[in-house]
C-alpha positions as protocol buffer text, in pm:
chain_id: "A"
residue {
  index: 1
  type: UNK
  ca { x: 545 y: 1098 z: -476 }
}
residue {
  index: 2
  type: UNK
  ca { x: 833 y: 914 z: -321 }
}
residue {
  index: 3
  type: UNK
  ca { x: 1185 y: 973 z: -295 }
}
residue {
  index: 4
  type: UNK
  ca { x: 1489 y: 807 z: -362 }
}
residue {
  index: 5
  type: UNK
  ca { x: 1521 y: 807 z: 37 }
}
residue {
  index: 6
  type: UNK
  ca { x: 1218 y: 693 z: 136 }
}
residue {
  index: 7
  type: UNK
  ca { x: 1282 y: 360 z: -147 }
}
residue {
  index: 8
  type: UNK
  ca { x: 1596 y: 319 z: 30 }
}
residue {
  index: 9
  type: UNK
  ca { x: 1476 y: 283 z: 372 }
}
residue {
  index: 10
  type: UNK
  ca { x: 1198 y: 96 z: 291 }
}
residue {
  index: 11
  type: UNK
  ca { x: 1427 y: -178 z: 84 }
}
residue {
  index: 12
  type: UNK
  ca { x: 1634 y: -171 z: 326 }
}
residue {
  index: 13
  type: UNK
  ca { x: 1405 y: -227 z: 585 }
}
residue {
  index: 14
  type: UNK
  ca { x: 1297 y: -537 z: 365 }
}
residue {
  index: 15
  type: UNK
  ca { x: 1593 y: -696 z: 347 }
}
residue {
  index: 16
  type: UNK
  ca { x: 1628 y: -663 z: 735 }
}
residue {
  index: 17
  type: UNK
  ca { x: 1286 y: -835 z: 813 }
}
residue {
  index: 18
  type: UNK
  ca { x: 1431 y: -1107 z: 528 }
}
residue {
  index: 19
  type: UNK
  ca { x: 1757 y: -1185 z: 765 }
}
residue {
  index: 20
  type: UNK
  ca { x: 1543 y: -1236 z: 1065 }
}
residue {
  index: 21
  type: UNK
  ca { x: 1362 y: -1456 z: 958 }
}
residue {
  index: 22
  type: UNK
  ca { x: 1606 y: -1691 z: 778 }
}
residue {
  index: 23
  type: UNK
  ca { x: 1808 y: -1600 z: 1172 }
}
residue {
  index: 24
  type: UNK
  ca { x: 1496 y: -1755 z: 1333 }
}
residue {
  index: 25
  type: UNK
  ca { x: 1454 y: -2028 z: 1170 }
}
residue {
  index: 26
  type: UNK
  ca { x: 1398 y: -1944 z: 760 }
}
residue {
  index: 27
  type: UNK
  ca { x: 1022 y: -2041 z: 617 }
}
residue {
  index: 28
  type: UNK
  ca { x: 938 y: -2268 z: 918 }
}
residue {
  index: 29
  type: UNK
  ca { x: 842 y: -1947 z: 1103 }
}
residue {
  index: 30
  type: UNK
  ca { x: 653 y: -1814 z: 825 }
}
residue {
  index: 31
  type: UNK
  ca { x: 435 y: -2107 z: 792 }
}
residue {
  index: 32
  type: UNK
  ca { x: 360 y: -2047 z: 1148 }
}
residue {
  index: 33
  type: UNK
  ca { x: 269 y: -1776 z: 1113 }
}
residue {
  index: 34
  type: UNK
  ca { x: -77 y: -1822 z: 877 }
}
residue {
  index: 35
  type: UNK
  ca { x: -389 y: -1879 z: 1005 }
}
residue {
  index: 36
  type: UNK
  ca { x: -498 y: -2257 z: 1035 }
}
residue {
  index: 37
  type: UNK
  ca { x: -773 y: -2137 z: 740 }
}
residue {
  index: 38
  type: UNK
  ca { x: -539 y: -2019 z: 511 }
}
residue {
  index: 39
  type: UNK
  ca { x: -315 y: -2340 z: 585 }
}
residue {
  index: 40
  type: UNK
  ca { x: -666 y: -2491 z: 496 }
}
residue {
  index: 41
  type: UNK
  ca { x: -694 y: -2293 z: 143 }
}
residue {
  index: 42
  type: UNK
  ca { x: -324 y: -2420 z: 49 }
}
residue {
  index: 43
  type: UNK
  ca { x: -362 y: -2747 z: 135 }
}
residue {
  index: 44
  type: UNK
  ca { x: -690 y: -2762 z: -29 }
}
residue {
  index: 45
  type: UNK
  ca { x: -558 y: -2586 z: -357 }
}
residue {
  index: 46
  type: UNK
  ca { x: -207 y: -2871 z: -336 }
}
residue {
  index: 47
  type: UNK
  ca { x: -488 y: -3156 z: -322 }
}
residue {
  index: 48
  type: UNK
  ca { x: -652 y: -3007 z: -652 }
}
residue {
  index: 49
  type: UNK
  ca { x: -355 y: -2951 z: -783 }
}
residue {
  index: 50
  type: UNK
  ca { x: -221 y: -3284 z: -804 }
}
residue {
  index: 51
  type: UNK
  ca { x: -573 y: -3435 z: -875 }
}
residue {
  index: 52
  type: UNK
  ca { x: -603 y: -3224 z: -1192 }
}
residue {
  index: 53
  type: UNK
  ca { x: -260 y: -3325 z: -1342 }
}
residue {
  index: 54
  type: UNK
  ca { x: -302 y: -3637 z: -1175 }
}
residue {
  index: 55
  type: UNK
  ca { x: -604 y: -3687 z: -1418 }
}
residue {
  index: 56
  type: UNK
  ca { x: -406 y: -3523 z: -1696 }
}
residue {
  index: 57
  type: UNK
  ca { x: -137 y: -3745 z: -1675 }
}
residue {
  index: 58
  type: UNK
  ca { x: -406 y: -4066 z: -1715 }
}
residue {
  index: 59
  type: UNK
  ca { x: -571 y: -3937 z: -1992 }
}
residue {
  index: 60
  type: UNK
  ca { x: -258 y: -3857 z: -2204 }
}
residue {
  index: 61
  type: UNK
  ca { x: -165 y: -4166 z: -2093 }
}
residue {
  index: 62
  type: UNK
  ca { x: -406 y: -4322 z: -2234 }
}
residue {
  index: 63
  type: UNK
  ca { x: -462 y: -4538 z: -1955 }
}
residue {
  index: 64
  type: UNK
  ca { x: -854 y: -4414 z: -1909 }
}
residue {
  index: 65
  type: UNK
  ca { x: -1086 y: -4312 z: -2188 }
}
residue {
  index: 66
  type: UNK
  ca { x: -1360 y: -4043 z: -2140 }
}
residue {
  index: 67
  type: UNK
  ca { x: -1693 y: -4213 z: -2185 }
}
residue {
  index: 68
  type: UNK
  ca { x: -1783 y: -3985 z: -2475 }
}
């Protein structure tokens, strides 16, 4: 079980690794610091992202028509 304490330190110690990293440079840093497959899976998960509304958007729209 954890103490009040141990919460404390460990927030605190949060919040530290927070200013450093808006010090060095805010979320620039952090996207450095993925792996080039995980920059991959985002990307890839943006691109379907915007195709799906993308698509949305046309058939609301009414611009296309579903062939059925």
């Amino acid at each position: 079980m954890l103490d009040y304490d141990q919460l404390r330190r460990s927030s605190s110690a949060a919040e530290e690794r927070e200013e450093t990293l808006e010090a060095k440079g805010g979320m620039g840093k952090a996207w450095q610091a993925i792996t080039p497959a995980q920059r991959f899976i985002l990307a890839l998960m943006l691109f379907l992202n915007v195709l799906v509304l993308g698509s949305l958007c046309l058939l609301a729209l009414d611009v296309v028509a579903l062939p059925f």
